[in-house]
N, C-alpha and C positions, 0 to 999 in steps of 0.2 A: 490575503490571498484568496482569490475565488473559487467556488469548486472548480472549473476548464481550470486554472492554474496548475489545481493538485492533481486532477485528472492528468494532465502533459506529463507530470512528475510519476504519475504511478505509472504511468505508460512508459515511460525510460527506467523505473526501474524492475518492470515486467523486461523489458530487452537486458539487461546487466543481470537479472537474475538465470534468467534464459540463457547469456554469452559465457557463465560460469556458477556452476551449480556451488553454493555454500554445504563444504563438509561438516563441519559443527553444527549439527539442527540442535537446538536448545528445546524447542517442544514439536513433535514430527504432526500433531494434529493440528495444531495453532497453523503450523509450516505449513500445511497441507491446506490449509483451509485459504489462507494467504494466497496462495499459488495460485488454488479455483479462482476466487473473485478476483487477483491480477489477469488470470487468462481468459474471464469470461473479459473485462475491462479490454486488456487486447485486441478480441474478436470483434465487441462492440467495436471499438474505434477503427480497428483496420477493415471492417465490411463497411463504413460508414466514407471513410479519407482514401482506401481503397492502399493507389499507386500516389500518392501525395507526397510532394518530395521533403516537406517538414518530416512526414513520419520516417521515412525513409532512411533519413538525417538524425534522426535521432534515435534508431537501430543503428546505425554505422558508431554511434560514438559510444554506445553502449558495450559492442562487440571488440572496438578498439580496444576496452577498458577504460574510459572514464566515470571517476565516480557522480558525475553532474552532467547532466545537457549543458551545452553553451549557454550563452547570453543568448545570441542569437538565434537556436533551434529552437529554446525554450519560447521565446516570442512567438516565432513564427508554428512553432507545434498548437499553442495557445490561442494563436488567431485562426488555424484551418481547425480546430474545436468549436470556438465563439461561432466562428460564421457557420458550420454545419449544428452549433444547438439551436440559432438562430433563426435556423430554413425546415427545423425539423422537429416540431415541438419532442414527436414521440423519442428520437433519439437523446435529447436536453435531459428530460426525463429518466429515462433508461441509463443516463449517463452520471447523471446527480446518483443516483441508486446504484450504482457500481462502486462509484467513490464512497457513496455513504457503506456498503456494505462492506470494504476494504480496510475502512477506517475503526466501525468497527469489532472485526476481527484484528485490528494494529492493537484498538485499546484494550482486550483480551491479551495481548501480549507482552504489553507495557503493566498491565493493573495487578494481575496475579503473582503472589508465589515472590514476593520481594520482600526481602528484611533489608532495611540499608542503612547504617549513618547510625544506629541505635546501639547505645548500653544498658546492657540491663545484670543489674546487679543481686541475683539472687533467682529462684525456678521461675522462668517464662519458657510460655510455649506458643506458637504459633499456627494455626492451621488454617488453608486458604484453600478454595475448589472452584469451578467454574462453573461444573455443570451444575449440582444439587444449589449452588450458591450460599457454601456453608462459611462463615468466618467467626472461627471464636481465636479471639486475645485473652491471654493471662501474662498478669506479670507487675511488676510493682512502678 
């Protein structure tokens, strides 16, 4: 998948997060942080595509409730992306950098603070942090 791919994909799910605010925040600064670089991602693309009826089309199916863009919005949100990074180095740019910073803040959300699928038979402890980037393991 290309970054315009994931780009089309964060941009529908800035409108599905936007058309229904999530009550269970699992971490409110990760959440927070998510939100900025989805809304700067937004702002980029819709000052750039403007009134473009892919975008347009994929806020409608966001607000419907769908958990996916179509086949076909996805396409065509994909191709009015390509061809504006295409005619617009600085935009291409700006726009790889949105996805890249989205991503990761995603992997900050995914990587920390998980114990999963493990047995441990006897004192284990676990501690994990973001900021300091502290992780000590104990345990047999």
């Amino acid at each position: 998948m290309t970054g315009i791919e994931i780009a089309a994909g964060y941009v529908f799910a800035w409108a599905v997060r936007k058309a229904r605010r999530v009550a269970g925040r699992t971490d409110a600064e990760i959440d927070r942080a998510l939100d900025a670089g989805m809304d700067r991602l937004h702002e980029l693309v819709s000052a750039k595509l403007g009134q473009d009826p892919a975008l347009e089309r994929a806020v409608e199916e966001a607000e419907s409730g769908q958990e996916e863009l179509t086949e076909r919005t996805r396409r065509r949100l994909t191709d009015a992306l390509e061809d504006a990074a295409e005619r617009d180095t600085a935009f291409d740019e700006a726009l790889r950098q949105a996805v890249a910073d989205i991503e990761a803040v995603s992997g900050e959300a995914s990587s920390g603070g998980v114990v999963s699928g493990n047995t441990f038979s006897g004192p284990t402890a676990v501690q994990t942090g973001h900021h300091n980037r502290q992780d000590n393991r104990f345990g047999a």
